[in-house]
C-alpha positions in Angstrom: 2.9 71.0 25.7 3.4 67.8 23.9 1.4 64.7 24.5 2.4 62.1 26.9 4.1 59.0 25.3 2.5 55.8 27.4 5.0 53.7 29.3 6.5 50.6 28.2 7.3 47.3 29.8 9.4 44.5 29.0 8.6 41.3 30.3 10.8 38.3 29.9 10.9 34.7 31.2 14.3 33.1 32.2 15.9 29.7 33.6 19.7 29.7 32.9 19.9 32.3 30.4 23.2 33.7 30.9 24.3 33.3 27.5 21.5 35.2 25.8 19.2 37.7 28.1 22.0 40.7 28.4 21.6 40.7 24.4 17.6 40.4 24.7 17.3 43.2 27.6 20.3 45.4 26.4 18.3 45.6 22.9 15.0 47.1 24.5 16.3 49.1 27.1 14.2 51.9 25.5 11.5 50.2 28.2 10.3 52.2 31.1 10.6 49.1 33.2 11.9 45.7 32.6 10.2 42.7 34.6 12.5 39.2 34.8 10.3 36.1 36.5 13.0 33.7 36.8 12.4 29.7 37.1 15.4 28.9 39.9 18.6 29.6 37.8 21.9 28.7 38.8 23.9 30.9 36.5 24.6 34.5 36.4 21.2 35.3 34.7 19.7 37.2 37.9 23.2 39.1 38.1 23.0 40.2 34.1 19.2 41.1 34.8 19.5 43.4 37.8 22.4 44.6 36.1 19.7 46.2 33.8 17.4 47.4 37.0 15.1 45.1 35.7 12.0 44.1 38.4 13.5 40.4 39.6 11.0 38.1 40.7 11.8 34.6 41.7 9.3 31.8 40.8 10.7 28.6 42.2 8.1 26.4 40.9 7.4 26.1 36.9 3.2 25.7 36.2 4.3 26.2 32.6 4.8 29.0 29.8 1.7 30.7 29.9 0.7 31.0 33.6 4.7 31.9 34.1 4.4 34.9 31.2 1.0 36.1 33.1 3.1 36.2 36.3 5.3 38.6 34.4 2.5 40.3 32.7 0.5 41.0 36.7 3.8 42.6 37.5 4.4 45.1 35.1 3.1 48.9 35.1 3.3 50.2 31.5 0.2 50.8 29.7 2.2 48.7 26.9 3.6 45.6 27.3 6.6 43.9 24.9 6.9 40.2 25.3 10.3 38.3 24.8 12.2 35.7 25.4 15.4 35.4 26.5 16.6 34.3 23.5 14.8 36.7 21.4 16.1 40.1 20.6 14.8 43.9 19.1 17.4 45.4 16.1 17.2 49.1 15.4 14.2 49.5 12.6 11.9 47.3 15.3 12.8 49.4 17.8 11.8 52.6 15.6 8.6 51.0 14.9 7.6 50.3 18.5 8.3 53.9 19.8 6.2 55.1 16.5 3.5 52.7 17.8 3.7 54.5 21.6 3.5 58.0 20.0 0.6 57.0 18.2 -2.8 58.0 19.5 -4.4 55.8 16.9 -2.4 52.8 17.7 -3.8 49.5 17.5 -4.3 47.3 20.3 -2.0 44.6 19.5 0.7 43.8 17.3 2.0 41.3 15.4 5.4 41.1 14.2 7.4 38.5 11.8 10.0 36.0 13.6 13.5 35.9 12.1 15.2 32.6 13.6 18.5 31.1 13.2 19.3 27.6 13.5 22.9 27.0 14.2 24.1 30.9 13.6 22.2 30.8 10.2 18.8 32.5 9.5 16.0 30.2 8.2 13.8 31.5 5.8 11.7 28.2 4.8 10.4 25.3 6.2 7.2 27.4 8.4 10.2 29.1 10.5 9.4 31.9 8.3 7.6 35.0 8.6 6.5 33.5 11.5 4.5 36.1 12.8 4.1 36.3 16.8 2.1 38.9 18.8 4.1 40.4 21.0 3.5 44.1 21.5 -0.2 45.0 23.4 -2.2 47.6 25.7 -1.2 45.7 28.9 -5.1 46.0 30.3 -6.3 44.1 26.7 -3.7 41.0 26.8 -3.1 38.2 29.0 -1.9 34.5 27.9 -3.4 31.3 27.4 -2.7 29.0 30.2 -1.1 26.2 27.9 1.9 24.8 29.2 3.5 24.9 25.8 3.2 27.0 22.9 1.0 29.5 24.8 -0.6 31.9 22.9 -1.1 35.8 23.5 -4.7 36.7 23.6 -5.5 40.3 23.1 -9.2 41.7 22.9 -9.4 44.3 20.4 -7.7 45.6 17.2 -4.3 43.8 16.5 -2.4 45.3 13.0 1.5 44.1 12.0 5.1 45.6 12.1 7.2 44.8 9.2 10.0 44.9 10.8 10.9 41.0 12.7 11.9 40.1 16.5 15.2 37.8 15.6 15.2 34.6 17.5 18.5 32.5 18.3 16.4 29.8 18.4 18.8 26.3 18.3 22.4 27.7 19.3 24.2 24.4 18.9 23.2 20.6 18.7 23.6 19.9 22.4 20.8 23.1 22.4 19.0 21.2 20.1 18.9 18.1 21.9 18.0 20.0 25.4 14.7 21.4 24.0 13.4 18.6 22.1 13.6 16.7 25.2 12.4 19.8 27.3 9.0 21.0 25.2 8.0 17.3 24.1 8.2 16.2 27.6 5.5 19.0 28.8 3.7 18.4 25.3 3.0 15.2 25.9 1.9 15.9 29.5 -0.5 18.7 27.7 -1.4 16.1 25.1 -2.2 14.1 27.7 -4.4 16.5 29.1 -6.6 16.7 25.9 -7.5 13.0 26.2 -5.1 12.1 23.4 -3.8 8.9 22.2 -0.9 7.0 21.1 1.2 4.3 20.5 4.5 3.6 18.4 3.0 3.5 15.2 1.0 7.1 16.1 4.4 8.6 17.1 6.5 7.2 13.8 3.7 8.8 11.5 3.6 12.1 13.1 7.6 11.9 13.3 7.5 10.7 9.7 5.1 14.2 8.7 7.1 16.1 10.3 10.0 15.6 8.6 8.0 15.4 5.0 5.7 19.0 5.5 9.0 20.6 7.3 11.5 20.0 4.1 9.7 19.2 1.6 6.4 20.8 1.6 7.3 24.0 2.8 10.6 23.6 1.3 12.8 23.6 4.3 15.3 22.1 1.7 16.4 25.8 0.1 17.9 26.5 3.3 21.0 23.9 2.9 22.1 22.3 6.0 20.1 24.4 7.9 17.0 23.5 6.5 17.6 19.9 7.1 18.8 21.0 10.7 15.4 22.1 11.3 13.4 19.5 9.3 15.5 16.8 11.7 14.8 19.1 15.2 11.1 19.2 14.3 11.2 15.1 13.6 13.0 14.4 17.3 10.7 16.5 18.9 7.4 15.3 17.7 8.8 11.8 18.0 9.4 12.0 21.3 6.5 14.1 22.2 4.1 11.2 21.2 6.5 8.6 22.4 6.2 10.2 25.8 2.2 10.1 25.5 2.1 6.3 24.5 4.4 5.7 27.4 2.2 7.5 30.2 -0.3 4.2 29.5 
């Protein structure tokens, strides 16, 4: 008799992702189980998710990214666990290297894998959007995440190794996306900020703006990208604008 291959959930975050999370669930539907905790969505995501038998939970209330992932994660079964988000999806050679990882015996307890994003329909390989390497495959009884509101971080006790092969990440569809999440993750960064006792004022807010801008396209040569690259470089100046705007304005 051959060995047992451990189970494997999915479990992905959702508000309004009718657009994007039939491609992210239809790409691991390998998964034993799929869990969906969705944030009160008025579209058809719920419909596209149960179209998938994934587990549906409804979370009215937001308490941020990483206490909303942890409801996921206390709601799935498998004794692995693949994190995405709905804008995130699995292609073929990842896919091979996950089920390699379940028929392991010696697997690791975590793993890392690069990030291949795409601003605008065009994959950015500079300026820090690249390797970008998130952890998003675990034993589900070693990993939880951080509670931080935004840009929550997967903890997982024990070994954690890497996947060459990258999650891709339609991560700023169009400029009206654009616009949506700078105002939507600097708004609960500066609450989090906040939080942290930290400070500032106009001129605090125009020098982190200013850095951003500088490290993003020139420093880590966001530039070689073309108009992409300065797509980013400009995203990454409105958000961290805004997000210590909003903190010198909660005085």
């Amino acid at each position: 008799m051959g060995a047992v291959v451990p189970r494997l959930s999915l479990i992905v975050i959702a508000r309004n992702e009718e657009a994007a999370i039939g491609r992210c669930l239809g790409s691991a539907a390998f998964a034993d189980e799929i869990v969906v905790v969705d944030n009160d969505s008025t579209d058809k995501t719920l419909d596209i998710a149960r179209s998938f038998r994934a587990k549906v939970i409804k979370a009215p209330d937001w308490p941020g990214f990483g206490l909303q992932k942890n409801r996921a994660l206390k709601a799935a079964t498998g004794d692995w666990v693949l994190s995405l988000d709905a804008d995130e999806w699995v292609g073929p050679a990842l896919s091979a290297a996950i089920k390699r990882v379940l028929a392991d015996p010696d697997a690791a307890d975590g793993y890392e894998m690069p990030r291949r994003s795409r601003f605008r329909g065009k994959v950015v390989r500079h300026g820090g959007w690249w390797p970008d390497h998130v952890l998003r495959l675990f034993r589900r009884e070693h990993g939880r995440f951080s509670d931080d509101a935004v840009h929550e971080r997967l903890i997982v006790d024990g070994r954690i190794e890497r996947l060459r092969a990258p999650i891709d990440h339609d991560a700023i569809a169009d400029a009206a996306d654009a616009r949506e999440k700078a105002n939507r993750y600097a708004a609960i960064a500066a609450v989090e900020l906040a939080r942290k006792g930290a400070r500032s004022n106009w001129l605090v807010a125009l020098g982190h703006a200013a850095w951003a801008f500088i490290n993003t396209y020139f420093v880590r040569v966001g530039f070689l990208d073309g108009r992409a690259g300065l797509g980013v470089a400009l995203y990454n100046t409105r958000y961290t604008w805004q997000k210590w705007w909003r903190l010198a304005s909660r005085r």
